[in-house]
N, C-alpha and C positions, 0 to 999 in steps of 0.2 A: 504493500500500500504506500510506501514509500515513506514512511513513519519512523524510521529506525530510531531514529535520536531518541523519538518520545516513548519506542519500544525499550529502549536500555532504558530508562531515567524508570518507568515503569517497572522494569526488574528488580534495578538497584532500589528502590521505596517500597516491594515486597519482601526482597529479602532484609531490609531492616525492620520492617513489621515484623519478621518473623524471629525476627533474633531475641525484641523487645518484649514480645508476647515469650516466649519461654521464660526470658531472666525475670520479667513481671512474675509469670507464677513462681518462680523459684522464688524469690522472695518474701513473695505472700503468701507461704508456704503449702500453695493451692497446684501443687501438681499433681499427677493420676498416671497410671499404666496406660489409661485409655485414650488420654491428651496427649503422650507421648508418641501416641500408634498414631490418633488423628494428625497431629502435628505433622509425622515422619510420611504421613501418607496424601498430606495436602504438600508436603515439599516436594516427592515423587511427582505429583499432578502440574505441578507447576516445571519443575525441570523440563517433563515432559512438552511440555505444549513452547518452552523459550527453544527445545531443539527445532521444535518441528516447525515454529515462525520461520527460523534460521533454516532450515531446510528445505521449506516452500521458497524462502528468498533467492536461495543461493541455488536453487531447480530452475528461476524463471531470470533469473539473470547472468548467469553462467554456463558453457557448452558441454561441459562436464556431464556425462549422461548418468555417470554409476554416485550420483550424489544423494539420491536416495538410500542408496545400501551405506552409503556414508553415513548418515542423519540414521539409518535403525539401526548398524553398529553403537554411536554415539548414544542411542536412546536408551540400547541393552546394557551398556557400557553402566550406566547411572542405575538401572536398576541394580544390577550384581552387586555394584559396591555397595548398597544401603539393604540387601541380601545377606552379604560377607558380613555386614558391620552385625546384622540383630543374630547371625550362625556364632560369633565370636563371641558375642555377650552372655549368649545363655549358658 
């Protein structure tokens, strides 16, 4: 859409809501096993959907035909590691 600027400045003011809403409940000693799964599983949604803006971008403006398999590499990439991280904790 040709928005990019306001798509990063966008990402960057999610992930600081997200950082904010965590150390707020740590604080207020209002955390939960179930805030920590929602939390980890609206970060996943959102990773998800910043590859795939960048993915559609970089499809319709680049002649790169295999950028697709690039962007679900990329997507699988994020899931694994936050897979690896809750395999390692338990």
């Amino acid at each position: 859409m040709g928005l990019n600027i306001v798509g990063g400045i966008l990402a960057q003011v999610s992930s600081i809501a997200d950082g904010i809403d965590g150390g707020l409940a740590r604080r207020k000693n209002m955390t939960s096993a179930f805030g920590s799964f929602f939390d980890a599983l609206l970060d996943r949604y959102s990773d998800s959907l910043i590859i795939l803006g960048m993915t559609i971008w970089a499809a319709t403006n680049e002649a790169f035909g295999g950028i697709w398999l690039v962007g679900f590499a990329v997507m699988i990439g994020t899931l694994v590691v936050s897979y690896s991280r809750a395999r390692i904790e338990q």
